[in-house]
N, C-alpha and C positions, 0 to 999 in steps of 0.2 A: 337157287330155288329154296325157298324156305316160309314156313308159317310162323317162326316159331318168335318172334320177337310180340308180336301185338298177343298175342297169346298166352304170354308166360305169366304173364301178373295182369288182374283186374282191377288194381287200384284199389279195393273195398268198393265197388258204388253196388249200390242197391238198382238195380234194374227197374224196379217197381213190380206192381201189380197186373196181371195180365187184364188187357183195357183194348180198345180198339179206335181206329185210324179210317178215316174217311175225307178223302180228295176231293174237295169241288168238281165237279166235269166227269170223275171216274166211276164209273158203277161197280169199280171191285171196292171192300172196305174189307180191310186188314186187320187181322188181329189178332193175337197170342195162342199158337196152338194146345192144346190138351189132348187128357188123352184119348178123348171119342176123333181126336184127327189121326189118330195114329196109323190107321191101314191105309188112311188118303195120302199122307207125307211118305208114306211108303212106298207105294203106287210109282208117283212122279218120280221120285228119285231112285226108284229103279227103271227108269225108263228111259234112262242112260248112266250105266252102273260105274261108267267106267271116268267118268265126267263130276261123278256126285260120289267118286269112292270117299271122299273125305267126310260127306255128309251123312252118308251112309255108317261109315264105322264110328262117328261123334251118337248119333241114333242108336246102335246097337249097345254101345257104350253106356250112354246116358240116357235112353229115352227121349220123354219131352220134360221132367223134370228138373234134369240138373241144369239146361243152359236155354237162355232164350229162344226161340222159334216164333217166325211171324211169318202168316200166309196171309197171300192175298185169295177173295173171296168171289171172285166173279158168279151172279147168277147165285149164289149160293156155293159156290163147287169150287174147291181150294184148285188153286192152275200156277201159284209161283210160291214161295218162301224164300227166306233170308235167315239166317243163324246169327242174331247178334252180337255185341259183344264188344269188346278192343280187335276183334277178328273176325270179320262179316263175310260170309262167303254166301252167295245167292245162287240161287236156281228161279230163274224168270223166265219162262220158254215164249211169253207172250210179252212183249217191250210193255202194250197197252197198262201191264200190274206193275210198271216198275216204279211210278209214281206213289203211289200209297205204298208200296212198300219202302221206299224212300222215306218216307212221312214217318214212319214208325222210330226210322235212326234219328232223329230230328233233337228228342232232348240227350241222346249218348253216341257222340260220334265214334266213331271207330279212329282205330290206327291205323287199320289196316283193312284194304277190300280186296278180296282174291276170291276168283274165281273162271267161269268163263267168259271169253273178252268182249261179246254185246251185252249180255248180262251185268256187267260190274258196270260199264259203259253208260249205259241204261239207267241202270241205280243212279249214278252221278248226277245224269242230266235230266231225269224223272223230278221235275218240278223244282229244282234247285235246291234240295233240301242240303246235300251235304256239303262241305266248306269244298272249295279245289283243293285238289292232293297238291301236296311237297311232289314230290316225284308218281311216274308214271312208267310202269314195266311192260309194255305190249309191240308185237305180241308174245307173248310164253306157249312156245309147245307144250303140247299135251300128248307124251310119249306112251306107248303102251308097248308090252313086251307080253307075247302069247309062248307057251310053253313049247309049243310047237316049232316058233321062228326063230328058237333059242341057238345064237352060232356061236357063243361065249366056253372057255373050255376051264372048267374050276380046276382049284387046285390051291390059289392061296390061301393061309392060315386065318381066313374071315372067322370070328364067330360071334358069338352075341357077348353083350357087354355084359359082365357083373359087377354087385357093389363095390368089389373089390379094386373095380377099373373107375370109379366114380368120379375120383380129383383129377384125373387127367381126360377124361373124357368133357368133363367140364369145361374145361382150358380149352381142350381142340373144339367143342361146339361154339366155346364163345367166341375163339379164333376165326373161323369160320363162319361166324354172325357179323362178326365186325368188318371183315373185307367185302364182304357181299353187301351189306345193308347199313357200313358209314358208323353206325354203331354199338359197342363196347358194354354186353348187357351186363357182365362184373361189375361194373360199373352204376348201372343203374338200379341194382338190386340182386346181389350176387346168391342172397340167401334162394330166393325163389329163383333161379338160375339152377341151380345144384339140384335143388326141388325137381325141376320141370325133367333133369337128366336125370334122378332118382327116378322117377313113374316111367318112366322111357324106360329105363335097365329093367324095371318090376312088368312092365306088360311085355317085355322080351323084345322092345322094337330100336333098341341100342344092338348096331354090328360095328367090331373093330378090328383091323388087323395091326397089331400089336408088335414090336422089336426093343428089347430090353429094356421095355418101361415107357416107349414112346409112342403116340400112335402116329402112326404110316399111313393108314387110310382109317375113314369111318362113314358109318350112314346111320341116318333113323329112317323110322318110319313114322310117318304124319295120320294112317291110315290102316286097317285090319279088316277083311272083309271077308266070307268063304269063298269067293271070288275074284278078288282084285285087293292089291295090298297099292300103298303109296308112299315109293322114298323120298326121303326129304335128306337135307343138309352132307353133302356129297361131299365127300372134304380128302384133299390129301396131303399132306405136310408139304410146307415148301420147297426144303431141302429136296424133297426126293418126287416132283414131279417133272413129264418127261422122261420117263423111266420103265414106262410101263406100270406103275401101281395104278393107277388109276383105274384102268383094264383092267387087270385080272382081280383086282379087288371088286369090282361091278361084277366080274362075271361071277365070282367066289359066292356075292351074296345074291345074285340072282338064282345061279343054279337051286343054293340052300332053299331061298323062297318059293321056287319053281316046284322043287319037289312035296310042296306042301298046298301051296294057292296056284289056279290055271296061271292066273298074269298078275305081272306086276307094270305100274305105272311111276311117269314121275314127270314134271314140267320143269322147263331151263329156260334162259333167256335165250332168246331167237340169235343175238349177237354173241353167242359161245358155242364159238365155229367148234373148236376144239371138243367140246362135252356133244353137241349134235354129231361129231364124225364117232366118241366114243361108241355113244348108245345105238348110234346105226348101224356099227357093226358086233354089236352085241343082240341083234336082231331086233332093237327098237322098231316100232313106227308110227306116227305124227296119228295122230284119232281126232284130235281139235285142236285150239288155242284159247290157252289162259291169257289173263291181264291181272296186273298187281300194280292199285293203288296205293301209294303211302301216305299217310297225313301226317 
């Protein structure tokens, strides 16, 4: 599971100008939120917090000024949005707005579409606007862990990453990028790599457990919400999986996060028998299913 490749670098492209988008046939017309949408974008995506945690904490984050936002407008009344980008993650609760909101990615495709699996679905086949993906990840659970259904019992040396862990925390996420997603972001631009694992360490969302210099286990987080946090990049060194790190590094950092946020969440691929036996018995359980486009 991971966001973090379409995300790391935007290429420099200028987005443009906030401008609007209208479908022949569709009566919603799309268009670049500001900030009088702000309590409306709000609204929606809290009206499944646990679904839209990532959209939610990029919002708390940024606002609507740092990164794209496009709602669709049915009637006047915002009812979907999409977060552009190299990393497009949608919330479409109605198929009928997935058209025009499609329209909007038209002159800047993405790398990457993540999100929930009718919703990205949707997107896709919403008037043909985007190219067919390279590859196609569905379905992705959408695990949720309530503070409550916690069966995990902490103990390992999990803690959060510091600058000081920086070069090696680098290596194991890229490690971990590369097996999962084919490839080797060192590779493609190692400065903004280091980058993306610096702002990770500085918002506190880098956890590692650590042995003589090496990491053993690690996770981020993709996500920060006073409600729902979201880990991403689950990683444990080759040599020593099967072993049990895997477990008690999950429950090391669940418990930590537990005692801070009710739940914590996180999506895998449906075919990683092995990570769905971990988290179900760390008291995961299944809330939805994502889908992860690649192009």
């Amino acid at each position: 599971m991971t966001l973090i490749l379409a995300n790391f670098r935007d290429g420099g492209r200028d987005l443009g100008p906030p401008s609007a988008c209208h479908d022949r046939g569709m009566q919603a017309l799309a268009s670049r939120l500001d900030r009088p949408d702000l309590a409306s974008l709000s609204a929606i995506l809290d009206s499944d917090p646990i679904q839209n945690a990532y959209l939610r904490s990029e919002l708390r984050l940024g606002g609507l000024d740092g990164s794209v936002w496009w709602g669709a407008f049915p009637q006047g009344r915002l009812r979907g949005v999409v977060l552009g980008g190299p990393l497009v993650v949608p919330w479409i609760p109605e198929p009928d707005d997935a058209a025009v909101l499609a329209g909007t990615l038209r002159d800047y495709p993405p790398r990457m579409v993540v999100g929930p699996r009718h919703h990205v679905a949707a997107l896709h086949h919403g008037g043909h606007t985007l190219p067919a993906p390279r590859q196609v990840r569905d379905p992705q659970p959408l695990l949720v862990l309530e503070r409550s259904a916690f069966t995990g019992r902490p103990g390992a040396p999990v803690r959060r990453g510091t600058l000081q862990d920086l070069d090696v925390l680098t290596v194991a996420a890229a490690a971990m990028h590369r097996e999962e997603m084919g490839v080797d972001p060192l590779e493609i631009d190692p400065v903004a790599w280091r980058n993306r694992m610096a702002t990770l360490i500085g918002r506190g969302w880098s956890w590692s457990w650590m042995e003589r210099g090496e990491v053993l286990f690690k996770a981020e987080l993709s996500a920060w919400n006073p409600d729902v946090v979201q880990i991403q990049g689950v990683y444990t060194h080759p040599r020593r999986r099967r072993q049990g790190i895997a477990t008690a590094g999950m429950a090391a950092l669940c418990g930590q996060l537990l005692d801070a946020i009710p739940a914590c969440s996180l999506y895998v691929n449906a075919y990683n028998a092995g990570a769905m036996a971990l988290y179900a018995r760390l008291g995961f359980r299944r809330w939805a299913d994502f889908a992860t486009f690649l192009h």
